[in-house]
N, C-alpha and C positions, 0 to 999 in steps of 0.2 A: 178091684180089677187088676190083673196081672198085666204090666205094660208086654211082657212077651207075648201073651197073646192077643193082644189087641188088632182085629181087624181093619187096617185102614180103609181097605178098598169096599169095604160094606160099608163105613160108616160115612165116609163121600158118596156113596148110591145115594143113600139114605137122607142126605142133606141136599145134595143138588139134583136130584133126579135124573141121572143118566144113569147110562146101562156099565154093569161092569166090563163088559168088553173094551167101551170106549175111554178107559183110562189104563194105566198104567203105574203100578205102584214098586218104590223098592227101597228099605230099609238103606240107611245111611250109617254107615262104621263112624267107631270115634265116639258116640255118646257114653259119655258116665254117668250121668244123671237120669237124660232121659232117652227115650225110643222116638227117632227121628226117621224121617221117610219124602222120601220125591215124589211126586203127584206129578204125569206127565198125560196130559188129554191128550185124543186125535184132533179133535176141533177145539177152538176155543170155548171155553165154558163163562155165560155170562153166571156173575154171583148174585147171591140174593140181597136186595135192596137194603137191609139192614146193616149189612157188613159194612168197612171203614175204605174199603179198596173198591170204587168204580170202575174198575177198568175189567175186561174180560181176561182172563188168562189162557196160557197154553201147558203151564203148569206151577206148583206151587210147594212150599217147602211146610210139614206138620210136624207140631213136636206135641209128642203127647208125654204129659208128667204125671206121676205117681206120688205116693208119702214116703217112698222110698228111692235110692238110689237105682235104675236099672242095675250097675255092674255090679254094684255091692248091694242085694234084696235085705242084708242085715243092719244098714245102715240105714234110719229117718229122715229125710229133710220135708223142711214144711211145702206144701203143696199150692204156698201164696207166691211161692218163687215165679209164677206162670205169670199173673199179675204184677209181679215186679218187670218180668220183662215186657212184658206190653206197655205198663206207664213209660219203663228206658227207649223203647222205639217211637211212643208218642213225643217222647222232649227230643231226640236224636233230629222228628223230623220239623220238631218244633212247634208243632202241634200241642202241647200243654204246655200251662200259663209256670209249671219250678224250672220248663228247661231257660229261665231267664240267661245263665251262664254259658250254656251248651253252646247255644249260639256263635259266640266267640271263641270257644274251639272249634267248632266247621269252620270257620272262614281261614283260607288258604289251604283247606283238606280237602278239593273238589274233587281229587283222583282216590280218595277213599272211598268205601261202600257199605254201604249198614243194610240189613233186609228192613221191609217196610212190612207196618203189621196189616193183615188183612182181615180176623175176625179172631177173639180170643173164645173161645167156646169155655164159658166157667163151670156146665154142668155135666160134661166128658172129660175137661180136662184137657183141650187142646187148643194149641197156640198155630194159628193159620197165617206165613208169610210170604213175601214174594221168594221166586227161588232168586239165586245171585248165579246160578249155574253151573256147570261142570266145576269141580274144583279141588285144589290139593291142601291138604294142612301145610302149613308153613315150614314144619319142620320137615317133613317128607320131604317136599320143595328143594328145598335145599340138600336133601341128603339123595334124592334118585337123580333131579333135575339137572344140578351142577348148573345153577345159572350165574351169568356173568356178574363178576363181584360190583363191579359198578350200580348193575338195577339193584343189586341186594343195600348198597349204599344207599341209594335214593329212596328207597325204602325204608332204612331207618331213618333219613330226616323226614319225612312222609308223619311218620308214626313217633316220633321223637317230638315232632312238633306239637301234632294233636295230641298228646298226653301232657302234654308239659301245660299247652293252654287247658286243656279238661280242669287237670288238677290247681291249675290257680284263679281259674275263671269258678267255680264251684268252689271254693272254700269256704266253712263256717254255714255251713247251709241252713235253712231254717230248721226248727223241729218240726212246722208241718208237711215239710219234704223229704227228710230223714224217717218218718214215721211211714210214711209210702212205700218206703223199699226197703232193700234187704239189710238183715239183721248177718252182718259179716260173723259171726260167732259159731255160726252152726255150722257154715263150711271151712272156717280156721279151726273153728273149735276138732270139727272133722280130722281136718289135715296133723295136727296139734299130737290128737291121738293116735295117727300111724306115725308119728315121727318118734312119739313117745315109744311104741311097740319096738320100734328097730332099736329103738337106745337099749329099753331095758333087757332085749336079746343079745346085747354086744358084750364080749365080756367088762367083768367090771373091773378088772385089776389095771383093764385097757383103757377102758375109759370113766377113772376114779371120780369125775364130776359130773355124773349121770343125773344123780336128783338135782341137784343145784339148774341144771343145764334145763331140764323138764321145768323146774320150778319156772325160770326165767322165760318160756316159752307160753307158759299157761298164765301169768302175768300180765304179758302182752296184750290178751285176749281182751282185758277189763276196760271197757269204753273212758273211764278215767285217767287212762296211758294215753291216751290220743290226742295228742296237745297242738297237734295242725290238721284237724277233722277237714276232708274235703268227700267229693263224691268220686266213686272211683267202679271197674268191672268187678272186684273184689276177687274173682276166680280167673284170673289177669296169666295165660300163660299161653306159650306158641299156637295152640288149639284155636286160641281166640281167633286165629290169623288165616285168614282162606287166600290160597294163588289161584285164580284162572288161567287158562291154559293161555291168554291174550296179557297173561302178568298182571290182570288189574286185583289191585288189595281189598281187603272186604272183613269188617270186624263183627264177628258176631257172639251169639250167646253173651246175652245180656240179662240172664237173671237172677244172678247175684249183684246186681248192680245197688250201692248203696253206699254208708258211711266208711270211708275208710280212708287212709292217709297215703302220702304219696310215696314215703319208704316202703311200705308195703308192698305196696302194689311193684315198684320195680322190682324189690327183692325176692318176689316171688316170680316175676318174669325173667328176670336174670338168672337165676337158680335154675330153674327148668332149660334155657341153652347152654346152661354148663353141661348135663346130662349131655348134650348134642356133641358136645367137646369128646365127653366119655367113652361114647355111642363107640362098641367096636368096628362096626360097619358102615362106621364116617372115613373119606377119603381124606389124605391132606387137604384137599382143595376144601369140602364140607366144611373141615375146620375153619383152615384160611376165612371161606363165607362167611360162616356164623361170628366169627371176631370182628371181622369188617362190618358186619350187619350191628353189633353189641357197639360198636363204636361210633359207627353215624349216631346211632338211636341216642348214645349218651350225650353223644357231644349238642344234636340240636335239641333234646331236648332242657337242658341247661339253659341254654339261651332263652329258651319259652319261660323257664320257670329258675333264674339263675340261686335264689337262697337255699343254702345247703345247713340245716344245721345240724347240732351234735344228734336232734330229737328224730330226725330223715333219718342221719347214719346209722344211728341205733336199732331205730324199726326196719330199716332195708337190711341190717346183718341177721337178725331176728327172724325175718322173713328168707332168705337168703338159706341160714343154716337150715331151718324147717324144711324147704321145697328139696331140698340136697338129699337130706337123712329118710325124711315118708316118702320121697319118690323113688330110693332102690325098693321099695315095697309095693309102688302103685304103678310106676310107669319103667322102671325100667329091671322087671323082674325075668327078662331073657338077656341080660346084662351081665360078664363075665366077673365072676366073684370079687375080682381082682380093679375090677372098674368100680362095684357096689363099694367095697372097702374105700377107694379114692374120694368116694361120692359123700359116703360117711366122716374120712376125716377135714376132709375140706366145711362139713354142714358144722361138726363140732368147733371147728377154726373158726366159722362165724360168729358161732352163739357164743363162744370163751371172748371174741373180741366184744361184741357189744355188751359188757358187763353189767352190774347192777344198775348203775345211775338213769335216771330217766323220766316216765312219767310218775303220776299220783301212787301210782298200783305197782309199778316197779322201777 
């Protein structure tokens, strides 16, 4: 089934019994994976007794997934990623017996927000949750909004904290938890190979340590580099981050949620608000933002999780250079040539500093 054409508003008919009139349906921008959409009743709609959510609603958030990527139809991913997310909202609300750690990451995140899951449909293929409401991506946010640098402050201790307890309260997870969720390989693996596409189109007189550079990238990948294994969003970037129009923060898309370590995870967070730096159509002030926001989020999430070692710095430049170089190709292909170039030398600056030495595999 073609997620473009997929009929939401028949297939709520079809499951709750009301009439098409009395809903309202409208596709959500932003998905790369998959075809997302708002479900907005006239009345509130009581669910059916088997679902996870008792409560009636007035509307609801679906993501319907595919074997393939929506944006890119020529790119696979596996289609258990739906299930991965629904277990991540079950430990989120604490509701299954691996989110033993999670736990102590929510405590002092009370102003954060997760959607809550309300029925995972495994034989259409769709993930039923609460909505979180009108909202902006984080980076938009900052770049239309111009919100006071202060909130954007308290929002990265906000989010500095809860990651830093995520990844230290989750370390060394079991393998029957690890087996639950996502295989981070297929979406680095993914990324790996647009960052590879832009090297091998660059010239090479320019940049003479192309294969070596790839080498070290695919390397990475091998679950035997991972030598401070924790559990992490694995697909960790500004997207993750929703603003309501009342400023409250809200993390979602959680289906790549699985093994991964915690250089990763920021290096590929960090990497993606350099782009914002790039952004031609960032004001002074944008920038300003986004630096202040990069600096709360470091500085408290240190405190959460203060050991830094050589094995973090290696996989966050690793990660870092990768998000730089496949993202003049994925996200920011209306990006002046001249910005893409900065994007590119800065992802090779990374990967040349995190050298060979490291884990088992590289």
């Amino acid at each position: 089934m073609s997620s473009a054409t997929f009929d939401f508003a028949l297939y709520l008919t079809s499951i709750l019994s009301i009439r098409s009139e009395d809903l309202d349906v409208h596709l959500l921008p932003g998905g790369f994976t998959n075809l997302t959409a708002r479900a907005t009743f006239k009345q509130g709609v009581k669910l059916p007794s088997s679902f996870e959510y008792p409560n009636q609603v007035t509307s609801l958030i679906l993501k319907m997934g595919t074997s393939f990527m929506h944006m890119e139809p020529s790119c696979a991913v596996p289609i258990s990623r739906q299930a991965v997310e629904a277990k991540a909202l079950r430990m989120l609300q604490g509701e299954d017996l691996a989110s033993l750690g999670m736990e102590k990451a929510l405590e002092q995140s009370s102003t954060l927000k997760f959607p809550r899951l309300i029925f995972h449909d495994t034989e259409r293929h769709v993930l039923w949750m609460t909505d979180l409401g009108e909202s902006k991506l984080f980076s938009d946010h900052i770049l239309s909004n111009c919100p006071p640098q202060g909130e954007i402050e308290e929002l990265g201790v906000e989010l500095g904290r809860f990651f830093g307890r995520l990844f230290v309260a989750t370390r060394n997870p079991t393998a029957e938890t690890v087996g639950s969720l996502s295989d981070s390989r297929h979406l680095l693996g993914f990324l790996t190979a647009e960052a590879e596409r832009v090297l091998s189109q660059s010239a090479k007189e320019e940049y003479p340590e192309t294969k070596s550079l790839m080498e070290r990238m695919q390397n990475a990948l091998d679950e035997r580099s991972n030598l401070e294994p924790c559990l992490g969003m694995i697909d960790f970037w500004p997207g993750s981050i929703l603003i309501s129009k009342n400023g409250e923060c809200s993390l979602v898309d959680w289906e790549y949620f699985g093994l991964t370590n915690a250089g990763t995870e920021l290096g590929m967070f960090v990497g993606h608000f350099h782009f914002l730096v790039l952004n031609d159509q960032a004001s002074n002030e944008a920038i300003l933002t986004t630096k202040a926001f990069i600096s709360s989020f470091a500085s408290e999430y240190f405190k959460a999780a203060p050991d830094i070692s050589d094995h973090f710095e290696r996989k966050f430049l690793i990660a870092y250079g990768r998000s730089l170089i496949g993202g003049t190709n994925l996200f920011a292909r209306a990006y002046q040539p001249e910005a893409k170039a900065k994007a590119i030398d800065a992802g090779i600056t990374c990967l040349q500093a995190a050298g060979d030495v490291g884990g088992v595999a590289d």
